[in-house]
C-alpha positions as CSV (number, residue, x, y, z in Angstrom):
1,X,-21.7,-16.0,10.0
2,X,-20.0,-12.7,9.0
3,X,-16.5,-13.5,9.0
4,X,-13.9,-11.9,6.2
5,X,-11.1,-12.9,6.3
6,X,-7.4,-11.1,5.4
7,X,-3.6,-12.0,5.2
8,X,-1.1,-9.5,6.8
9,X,2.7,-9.0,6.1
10,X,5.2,-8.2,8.1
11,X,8.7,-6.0,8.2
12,X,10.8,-8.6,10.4
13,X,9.5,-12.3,10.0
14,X,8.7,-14.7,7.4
15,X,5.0,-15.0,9.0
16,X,2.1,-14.4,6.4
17,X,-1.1,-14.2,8.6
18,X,-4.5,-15.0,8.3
19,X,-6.7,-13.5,10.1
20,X,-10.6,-13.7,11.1
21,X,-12.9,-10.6,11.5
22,X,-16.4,-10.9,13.1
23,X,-18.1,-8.1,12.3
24,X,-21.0,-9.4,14.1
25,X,-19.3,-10.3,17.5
26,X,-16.5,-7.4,16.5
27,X,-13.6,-9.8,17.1
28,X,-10.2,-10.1,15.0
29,X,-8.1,-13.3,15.4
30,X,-5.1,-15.4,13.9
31,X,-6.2,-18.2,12.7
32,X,-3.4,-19.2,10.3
33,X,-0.1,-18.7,10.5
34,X,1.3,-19.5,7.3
35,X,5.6,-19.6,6.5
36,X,6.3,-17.2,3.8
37,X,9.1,-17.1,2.1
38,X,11.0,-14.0,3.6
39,X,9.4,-10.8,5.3
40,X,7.2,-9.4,3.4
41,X,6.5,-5.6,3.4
42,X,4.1,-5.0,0.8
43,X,1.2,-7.4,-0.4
44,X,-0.8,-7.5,-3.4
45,X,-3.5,-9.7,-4.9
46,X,-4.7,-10.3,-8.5
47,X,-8.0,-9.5,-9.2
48,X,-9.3,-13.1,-8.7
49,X,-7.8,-13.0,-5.2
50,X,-6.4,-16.5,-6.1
51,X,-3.0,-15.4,-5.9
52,X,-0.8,-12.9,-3.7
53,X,2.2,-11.2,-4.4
54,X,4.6,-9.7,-1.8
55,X,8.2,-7.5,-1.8
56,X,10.5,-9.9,-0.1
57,X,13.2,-8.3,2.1
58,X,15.9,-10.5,2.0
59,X,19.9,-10.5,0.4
60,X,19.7,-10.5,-2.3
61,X,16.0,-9.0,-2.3
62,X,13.4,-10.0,-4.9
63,X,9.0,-11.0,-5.3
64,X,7.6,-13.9,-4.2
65,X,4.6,-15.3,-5.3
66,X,1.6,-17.7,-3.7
67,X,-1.4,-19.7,-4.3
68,X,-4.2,-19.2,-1.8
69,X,-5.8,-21.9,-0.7
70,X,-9.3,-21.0,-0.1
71,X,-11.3,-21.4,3.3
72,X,-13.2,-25.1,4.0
73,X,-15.7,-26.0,6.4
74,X,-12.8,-26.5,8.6
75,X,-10.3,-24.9,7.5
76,X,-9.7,-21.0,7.2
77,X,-7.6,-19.4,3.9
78,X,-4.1,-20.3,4.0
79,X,-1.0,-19.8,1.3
80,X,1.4,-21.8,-0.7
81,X,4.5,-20.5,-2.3
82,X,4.7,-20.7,-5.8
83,X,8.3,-19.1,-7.0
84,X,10.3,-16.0,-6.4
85,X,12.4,-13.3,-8.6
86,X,15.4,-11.0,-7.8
87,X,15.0,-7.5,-7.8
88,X,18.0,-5.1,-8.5
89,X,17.5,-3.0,-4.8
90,X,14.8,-3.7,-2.1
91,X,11.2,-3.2,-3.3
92,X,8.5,-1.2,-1.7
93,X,5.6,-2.0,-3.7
94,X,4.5,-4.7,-6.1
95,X,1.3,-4.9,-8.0
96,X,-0.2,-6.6,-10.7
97,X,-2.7,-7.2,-14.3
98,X,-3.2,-10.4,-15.4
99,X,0.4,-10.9,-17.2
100,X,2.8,-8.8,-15.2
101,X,4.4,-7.4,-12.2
102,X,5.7,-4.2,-11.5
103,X,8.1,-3.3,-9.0
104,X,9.8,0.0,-6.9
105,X,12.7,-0.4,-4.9
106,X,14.8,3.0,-4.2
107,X,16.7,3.7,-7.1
108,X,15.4,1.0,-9.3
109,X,12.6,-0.6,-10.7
110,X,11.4,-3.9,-12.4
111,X,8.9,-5.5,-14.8
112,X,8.2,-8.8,-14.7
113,X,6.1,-11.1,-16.9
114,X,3.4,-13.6,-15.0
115,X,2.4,-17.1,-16.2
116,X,-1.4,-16.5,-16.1
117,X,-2.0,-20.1,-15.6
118,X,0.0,-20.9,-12.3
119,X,0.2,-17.6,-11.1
120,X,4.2,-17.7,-11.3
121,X,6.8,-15.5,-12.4
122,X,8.1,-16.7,-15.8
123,X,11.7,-17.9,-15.6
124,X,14.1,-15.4,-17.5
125,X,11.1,-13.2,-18.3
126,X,12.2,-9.9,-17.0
127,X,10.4,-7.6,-19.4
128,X,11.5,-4.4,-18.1
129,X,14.4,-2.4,-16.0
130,X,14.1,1.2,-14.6
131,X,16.5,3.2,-13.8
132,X,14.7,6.3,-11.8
133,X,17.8,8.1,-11.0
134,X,20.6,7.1,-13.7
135,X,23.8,8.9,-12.7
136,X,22.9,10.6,-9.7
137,X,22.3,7.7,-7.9
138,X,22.6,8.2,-4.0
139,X,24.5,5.5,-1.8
140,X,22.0,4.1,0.7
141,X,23.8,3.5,4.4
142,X,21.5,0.6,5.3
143,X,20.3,2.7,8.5
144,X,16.7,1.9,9.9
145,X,15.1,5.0,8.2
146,X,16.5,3.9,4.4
147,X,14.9,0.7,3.9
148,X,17.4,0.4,1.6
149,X,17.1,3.3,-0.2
150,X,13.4,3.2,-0.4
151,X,13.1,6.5,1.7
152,X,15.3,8.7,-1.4
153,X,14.0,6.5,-3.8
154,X,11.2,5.6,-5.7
155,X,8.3,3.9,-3.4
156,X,5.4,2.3,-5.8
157,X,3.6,1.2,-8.2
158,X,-0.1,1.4,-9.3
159,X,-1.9,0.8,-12.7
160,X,-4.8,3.3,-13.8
161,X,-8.2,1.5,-13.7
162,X,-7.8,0.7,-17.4
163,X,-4.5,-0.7,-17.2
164,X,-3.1,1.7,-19.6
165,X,-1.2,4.1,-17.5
166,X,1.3,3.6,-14.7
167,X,2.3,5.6,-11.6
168,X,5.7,5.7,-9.7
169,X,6.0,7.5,-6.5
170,X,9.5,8.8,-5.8
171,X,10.0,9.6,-2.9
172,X,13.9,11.2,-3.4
173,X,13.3,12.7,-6.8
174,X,9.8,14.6,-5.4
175,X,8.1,13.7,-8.3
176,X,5.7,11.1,-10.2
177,X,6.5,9.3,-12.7
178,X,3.8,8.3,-15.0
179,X,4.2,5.4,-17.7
180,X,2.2,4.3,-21.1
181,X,1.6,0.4,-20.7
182,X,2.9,-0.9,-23.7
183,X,0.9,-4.1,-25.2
184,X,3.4,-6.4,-23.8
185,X,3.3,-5.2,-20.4
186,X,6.5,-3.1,-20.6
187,X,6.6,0.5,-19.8
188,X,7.4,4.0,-21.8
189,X,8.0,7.3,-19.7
190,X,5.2,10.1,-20.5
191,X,6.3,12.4,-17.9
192,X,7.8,13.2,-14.8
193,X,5.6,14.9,-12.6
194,X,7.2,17.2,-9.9
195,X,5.3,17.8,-7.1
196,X,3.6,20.7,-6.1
197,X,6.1,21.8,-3.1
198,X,9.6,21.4,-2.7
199,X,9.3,18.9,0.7
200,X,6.8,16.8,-0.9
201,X,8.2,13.8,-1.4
202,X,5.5,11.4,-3.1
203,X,5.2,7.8,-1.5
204,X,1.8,6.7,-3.0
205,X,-0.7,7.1,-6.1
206,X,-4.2,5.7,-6.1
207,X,-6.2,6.4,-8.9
208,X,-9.9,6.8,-8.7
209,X,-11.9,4.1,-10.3
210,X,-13.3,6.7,-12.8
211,X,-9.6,6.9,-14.4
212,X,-10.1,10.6,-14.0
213,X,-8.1,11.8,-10.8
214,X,-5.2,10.3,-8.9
215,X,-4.2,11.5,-5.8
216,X,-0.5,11.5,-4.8
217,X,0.3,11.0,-1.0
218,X,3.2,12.9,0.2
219,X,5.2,11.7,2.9
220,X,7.4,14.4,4.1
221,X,4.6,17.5,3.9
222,X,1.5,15.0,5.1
223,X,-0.7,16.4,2.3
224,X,-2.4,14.7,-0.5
225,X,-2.4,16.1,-3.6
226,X,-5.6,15.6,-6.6
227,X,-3.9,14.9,-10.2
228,X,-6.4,15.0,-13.3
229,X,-5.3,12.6,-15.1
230,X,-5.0,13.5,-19.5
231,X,-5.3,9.7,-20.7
232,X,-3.9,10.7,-24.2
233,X,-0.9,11.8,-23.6
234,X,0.0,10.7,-20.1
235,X,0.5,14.2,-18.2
236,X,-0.6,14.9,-14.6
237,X,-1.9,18.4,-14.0
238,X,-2.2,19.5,-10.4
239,X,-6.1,20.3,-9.0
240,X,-6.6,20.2,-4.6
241,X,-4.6,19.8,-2.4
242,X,-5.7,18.6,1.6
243,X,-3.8,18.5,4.6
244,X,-4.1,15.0,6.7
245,X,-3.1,16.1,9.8
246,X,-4.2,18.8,12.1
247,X,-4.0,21.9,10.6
248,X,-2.4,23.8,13.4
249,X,0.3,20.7,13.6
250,X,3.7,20.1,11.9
251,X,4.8,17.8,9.4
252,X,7.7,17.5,10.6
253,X,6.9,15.5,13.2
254,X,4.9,12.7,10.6
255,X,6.1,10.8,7.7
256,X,2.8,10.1,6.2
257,X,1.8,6.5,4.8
258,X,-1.2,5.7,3.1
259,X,-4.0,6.8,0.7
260,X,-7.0,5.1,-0.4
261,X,-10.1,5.9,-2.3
262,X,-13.3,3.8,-0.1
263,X,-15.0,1.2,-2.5
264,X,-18.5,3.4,-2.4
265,X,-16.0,5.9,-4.0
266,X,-17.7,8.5,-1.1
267,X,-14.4,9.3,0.8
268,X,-11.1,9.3,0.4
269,X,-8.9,7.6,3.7
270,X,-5.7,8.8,4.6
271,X,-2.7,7.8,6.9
272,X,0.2,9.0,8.8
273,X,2.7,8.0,11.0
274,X,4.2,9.5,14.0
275,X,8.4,9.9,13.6
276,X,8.9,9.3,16.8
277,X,7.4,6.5,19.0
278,X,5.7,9.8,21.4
279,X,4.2,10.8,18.4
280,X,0.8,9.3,17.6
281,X,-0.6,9.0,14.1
282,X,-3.7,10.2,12.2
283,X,-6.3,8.7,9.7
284,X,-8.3,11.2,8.4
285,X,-11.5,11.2,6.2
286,X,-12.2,13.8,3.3
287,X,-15.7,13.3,1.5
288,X,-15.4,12.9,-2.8
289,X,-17.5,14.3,-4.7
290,X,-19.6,12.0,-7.5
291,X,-16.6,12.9,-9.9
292,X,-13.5,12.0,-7.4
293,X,-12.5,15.8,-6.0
294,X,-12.7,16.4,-2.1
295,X,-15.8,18.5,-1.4
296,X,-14.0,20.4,1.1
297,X,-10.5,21.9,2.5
298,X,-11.2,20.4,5.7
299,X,-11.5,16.6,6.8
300,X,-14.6,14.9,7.9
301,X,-13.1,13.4,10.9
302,X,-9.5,13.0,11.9
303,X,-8.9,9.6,14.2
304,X,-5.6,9.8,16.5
305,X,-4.1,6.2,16.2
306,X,-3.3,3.9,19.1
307,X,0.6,4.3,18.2
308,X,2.5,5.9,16.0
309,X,2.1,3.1,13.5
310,X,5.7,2.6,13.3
311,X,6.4,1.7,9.7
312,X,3.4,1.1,9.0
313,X,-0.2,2.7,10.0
314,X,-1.4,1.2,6.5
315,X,-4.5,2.0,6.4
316,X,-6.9,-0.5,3.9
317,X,-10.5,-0.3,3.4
318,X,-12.5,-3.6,3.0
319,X,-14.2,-4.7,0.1
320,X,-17.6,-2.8,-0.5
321,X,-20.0,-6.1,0.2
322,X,-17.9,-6.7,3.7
323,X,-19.5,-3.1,4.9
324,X,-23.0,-2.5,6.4
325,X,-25.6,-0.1,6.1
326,X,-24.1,3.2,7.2
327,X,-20.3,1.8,7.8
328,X,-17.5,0.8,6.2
329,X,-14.8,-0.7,8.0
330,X,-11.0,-0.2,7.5
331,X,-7.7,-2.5,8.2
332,X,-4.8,-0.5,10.1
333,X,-1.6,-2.0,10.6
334,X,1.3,-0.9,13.2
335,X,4.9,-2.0,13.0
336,X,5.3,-0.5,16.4
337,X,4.1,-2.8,19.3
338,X,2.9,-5.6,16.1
339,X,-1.1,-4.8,15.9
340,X,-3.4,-4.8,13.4
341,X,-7.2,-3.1,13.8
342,X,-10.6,-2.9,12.7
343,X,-11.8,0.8,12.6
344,X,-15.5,1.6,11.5
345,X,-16.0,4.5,9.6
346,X,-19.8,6.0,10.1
347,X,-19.9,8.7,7.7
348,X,-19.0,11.1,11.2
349,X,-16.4,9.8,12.8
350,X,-13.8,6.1,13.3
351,X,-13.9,3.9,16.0
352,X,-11.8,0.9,16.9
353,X,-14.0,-2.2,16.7
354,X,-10.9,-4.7,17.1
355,X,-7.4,-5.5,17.3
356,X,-5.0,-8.2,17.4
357,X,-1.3,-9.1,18.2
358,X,0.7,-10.5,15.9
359,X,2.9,-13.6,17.1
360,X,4.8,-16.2,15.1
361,X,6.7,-18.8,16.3
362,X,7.3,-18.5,20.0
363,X,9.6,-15.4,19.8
364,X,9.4,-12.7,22.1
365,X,10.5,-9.8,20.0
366,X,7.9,-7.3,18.2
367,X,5.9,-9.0,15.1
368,X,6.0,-5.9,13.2
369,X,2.8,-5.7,11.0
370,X,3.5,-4.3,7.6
371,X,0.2,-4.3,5.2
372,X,-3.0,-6.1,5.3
373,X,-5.0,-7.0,1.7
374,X,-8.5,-8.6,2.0
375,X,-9.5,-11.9,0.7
């Protein structure tokens, strides 16, 4: 039976769910609900997919870490907690090598080192603290758009295919930082990229598999921008950049959320979110050429979301061997009314295949979805 399974995070629980998708009968259910250890906004997995790492959004805030517990005959995927760090301000992002976790949270950053054995952060093993505004710090008012300084601060974190480079998305400085990956894991600053406009404001860089290209999501101007990436020296130099909402439309309206590179490396998914709950958001499709560059100014398809995604409207495609001939099918999570999706991309145009509530234990209030990772 074709069942893949994912876990999904959210902004206001401790809930960790596991979800079923059908692609056959095109049905998406909870079919664990496992405790985590806080609310987790942002998930990440290690490259065996035997271990997951989340931002936990607590006081003070820190990491968490868990074992999954792969699916039985009668039982589906499920987590176990392993241990937790503290991080200096609330993260946004975590992700991982085999040996170390990186963290963005606002104003600060982290580096952690990873036992490779158990999965767990090593005690008193903090490799690494960044400082990505030093004395201009801004004073964050806890208010519902700050995340705690996450919205004038840096956002993420992502390693270059190699593991050699590093990129930091801030989101207040309107700029990228990019890092050398020392042998230990720790970091060393090879430039800060500003961005291309002056109402940018980077939130996310995904590299292309081919090391060559990254492309820089930017949240307050809903346009992605094409970096080619000089390995030697660690310098970003600006290429294309697409718009990912309607052209004839304002970004003011949007505060733009995800990009992703599909695993047949043919397009290139993109993601915004309405500001206000009227306001619906996009995911929008550009073909990549064989090298990683957008074939064209103008999107394949642009697919108006259900809602306005709220927080979220992450949009994550599924691992290559979960697609079909002709289709390639995509995770989208909404903070807004707590639903997560199953779009279908044909190569023309994205359709909803399924959806799902999030619930968690008995309470009435909104389950806001954060991000999904598949297992």
């Amino acid at each position: 039976m074709p069942i893949h399974h994912l876990l999904v995070g959210t902004f206001n629980t401790n809930l960790i769910a596991t979800l079923a998708f059908d692609s056959s009968a095109k049905t998406l259910q909870i079919v664990a609900q496992n405790d985590g250890q806080a609310p987790h906004s942002w998930l990440a997995l290690n490259e065996a997919k035997d271990r997951l790492y989340a931002t936990s959004w607590t006081e003070p805030p820190g990491l968490a870490s868990y074992r999954i517990n792969p699916a039985s005959s009668t039982s589906p995927p499920t987590v176990s907690p392993i241990n937790s760090v503290r991080t200096a301000a609330r993260s946004g992002y975590v992700c991982v090598s085999a040996a170390t976790a990186y963290s963005a949270g606002g104003p600060t950053g982290e580096v952690f080192e990873i036992d490779q054995d158990t999965g767990a952060f090593r005690e008193g093993k903090e490799l690494q603290k960044l400082d990505f505004v030093g004395e201009t710090r801004q004073k964050d008012d806890g208010g519902v758009m700050d995340f705690g300084g996450l919205r004038h601060g840096s956002h993420s974190f992502d390693l270059s295919p190699d593991g050699k480079l590093a990129y930091a998305a801030d989101i207040g400085r309107n700029a990228v930082f990019v890092f050398r990956v020392n042998d230990d894991g720790s970091l060393a600053l090879t430039e800060k990229n500003i961005a291309p406009r002056s109402n940018d404001g980077p939130r996310h860089v995904t590299p292309h598999p081919n090391g060559d290209y990254v492309y820089s999501l930017q949240e307050h101007s809903s346009m992605v921008d094409v970096f080619r990436v000089d390995r030697e020296h660690g310098k970003l130099t600006w290429v294309q950049g697409v718009k990912i909402i309607p052209q004839d439309d304002s970004p003011t309206r949007y505060w733009a959320d995800e990009v992703r590179v599909s695993p047949s490396q043919k397009y290139l998914y993109c993601s915004t979110r309405g500001l206000e709950p009227a306001t619906k958001g996009w995911v929008a499709v550009y073909e990549l050429s064989a090298e990683g560059l957008p074939t064209s100014d103008s999107p394949i398809t642009l697919y108006e979301t259900a809602t306005s995604g709220g927080w979220a409207n992450a949009v994550q495609p599924a691992p290559g061997e979960y697609n079909e001939e002709g289709i390639e099918y995509l995770a989208l999570t909404d903070s807004e009314e707590g639903l997560v999706f199953i779009l279908a991309f044909d190569g023309k145009k994205i359709t909803e295949v399924a959806r799902t509530k999030l619930e968690y234990g008995g309470d009435q209030k909104v389950v806001g979805a954060a991000t999904a990772v598949w297992l």
